[in-house]
C-alpha positions as CSV (number, residue, x, y, z in Angstrom):
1,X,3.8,27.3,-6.4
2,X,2.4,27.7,-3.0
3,X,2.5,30.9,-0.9
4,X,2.8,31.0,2.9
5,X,0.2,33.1,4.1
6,X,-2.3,34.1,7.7
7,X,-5.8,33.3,6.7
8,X,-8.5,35.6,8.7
9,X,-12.0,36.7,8.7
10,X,-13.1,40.7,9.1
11,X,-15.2,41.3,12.1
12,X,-17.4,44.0,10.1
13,X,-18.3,41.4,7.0
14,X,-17.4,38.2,7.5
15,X,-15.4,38.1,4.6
16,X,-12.5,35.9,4.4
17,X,-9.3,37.2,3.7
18,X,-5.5,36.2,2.9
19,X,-2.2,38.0,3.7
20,X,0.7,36.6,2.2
21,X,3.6,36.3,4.5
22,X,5.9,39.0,3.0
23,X,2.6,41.3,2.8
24,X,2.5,41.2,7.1
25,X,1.8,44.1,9.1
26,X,0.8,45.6,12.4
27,X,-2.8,46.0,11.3
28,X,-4.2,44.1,8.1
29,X,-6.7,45.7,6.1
30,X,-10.1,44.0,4.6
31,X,-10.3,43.5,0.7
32,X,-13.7,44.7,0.7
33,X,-14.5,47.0,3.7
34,X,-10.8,48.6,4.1
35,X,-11.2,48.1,8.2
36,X,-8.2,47.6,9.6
37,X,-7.4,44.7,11.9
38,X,-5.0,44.4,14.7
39,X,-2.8,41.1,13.8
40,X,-3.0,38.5,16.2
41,X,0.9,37.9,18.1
42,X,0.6,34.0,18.4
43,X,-0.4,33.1,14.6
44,X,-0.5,29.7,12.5
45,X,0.7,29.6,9.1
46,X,-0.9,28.5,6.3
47,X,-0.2,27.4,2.8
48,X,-2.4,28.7,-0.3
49,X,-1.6,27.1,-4.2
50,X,-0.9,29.9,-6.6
51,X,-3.8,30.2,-9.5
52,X,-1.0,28.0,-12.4
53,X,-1.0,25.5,-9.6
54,X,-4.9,25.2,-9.2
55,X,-5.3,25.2,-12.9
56,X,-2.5,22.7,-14.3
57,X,-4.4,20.3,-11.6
58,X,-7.8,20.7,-13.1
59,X,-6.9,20.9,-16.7
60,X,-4.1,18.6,-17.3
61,X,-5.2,15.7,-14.8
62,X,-2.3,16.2,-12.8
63,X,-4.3,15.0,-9.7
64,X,-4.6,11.7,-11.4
65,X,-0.7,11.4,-12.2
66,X,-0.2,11.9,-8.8
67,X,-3.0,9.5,-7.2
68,X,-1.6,6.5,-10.0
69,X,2.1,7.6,-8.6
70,X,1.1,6.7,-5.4
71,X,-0.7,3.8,-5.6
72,X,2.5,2.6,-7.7
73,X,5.0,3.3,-5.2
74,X,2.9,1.9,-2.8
75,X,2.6,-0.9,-4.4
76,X,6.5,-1.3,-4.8
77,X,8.7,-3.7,-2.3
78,X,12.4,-3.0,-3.3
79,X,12.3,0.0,-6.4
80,X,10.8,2.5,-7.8
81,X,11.5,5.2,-10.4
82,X,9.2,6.9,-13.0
83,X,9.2,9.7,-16.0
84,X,6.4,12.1,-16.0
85,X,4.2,12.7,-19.8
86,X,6.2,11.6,-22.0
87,X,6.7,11.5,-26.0
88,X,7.8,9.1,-28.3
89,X,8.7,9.5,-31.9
90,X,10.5,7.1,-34.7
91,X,11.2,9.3,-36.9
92,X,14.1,12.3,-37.0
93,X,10.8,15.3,-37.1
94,X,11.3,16.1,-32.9
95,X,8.2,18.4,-33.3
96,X,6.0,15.4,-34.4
97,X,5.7,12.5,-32.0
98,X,4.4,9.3,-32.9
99,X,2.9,8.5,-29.6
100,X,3.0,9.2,-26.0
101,X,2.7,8.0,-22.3
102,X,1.1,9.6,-19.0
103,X,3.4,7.7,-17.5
104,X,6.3,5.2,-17.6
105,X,7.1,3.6,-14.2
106,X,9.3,0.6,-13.0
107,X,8.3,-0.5,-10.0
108,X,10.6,-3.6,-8.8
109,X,12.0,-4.1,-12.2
110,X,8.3,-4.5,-14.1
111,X,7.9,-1.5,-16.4
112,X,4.2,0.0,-16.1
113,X,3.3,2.3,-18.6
114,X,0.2,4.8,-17.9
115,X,-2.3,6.3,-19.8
116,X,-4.0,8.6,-17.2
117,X,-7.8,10.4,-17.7
C-alpha cells in the first residue's frame, strides 16, 4: 500500500522524480532526460501510496470512513470498536443483501451506525 522511496529533482529539467527504496543505486537516472545523478549519502525517506491506494480513496469515500472514525473515537471516554461497510440480509440468498451500513460503531456502549458520502 505505500512504497518507501528518495524523492529528487534532475538538475537538467526540473522534473521530479521517485526511486523506490529497493530500486537504489550509486547514480539515479532521470525518467525523462536519462542523466544520471550522483545519490546524495545523508538521505531522508519518504513514503508514496501505491495507485489502488490513491484510487479506493477517491472512489469509494474511504477518506470519509476514516475522518467519521476519528471523530468517533475521539469522541469516546472508556470504548470503542467498529466494523467497516457492512451488509445485511434476512433472507438465506448471501448474494442479495437487504440493506447495508458504512459503518457500525460502539463508542462507550451506544451503537452508532454510519451512512458515509
Amino acid at each position: 500500500m505505500l512504497f518507501q522511496g528518495f524523492p529528487w529533482t534532475c538538475r537538467a529539467y526540473q522534473h521530479r522524480d521517485w526511486t523506490d527504496f529497493q530500486a537504489l543505486k550509486a547514480s539515479l537516472a532521470c525518467d525523462v532526460c536519462s542523466v544520471n545523478v550522483e545519490l546524495l549519502v545523508g538521505i531522508h525517506w519518504y513514503f508514496q501510496p501505491s495507485e489502488f491506494l490513491i484510487e479506493k480513496l477517491r472512489s469509494y469515500s474511504v477518506l470519509s470512513l476514516v475522518w467519521v472514525l476519528t471523530a468517533l473515537r475521539e469522541r469516546a471516554r472508556s470504548s470503542f470498536m467498529y466494523v467497516g461497510p457492512t451488509c445485511f440480509g434476512y433472507s438465506e440468498d448471501y448474494d442479495k443483501p437487504n440493506a447495508e451500513a458504512d459503518l457500525l460503531a460502539i463508542v462507550d456502549g451506544e451503537s452508532i451506525l454510519c451512512e458515509v458520502s
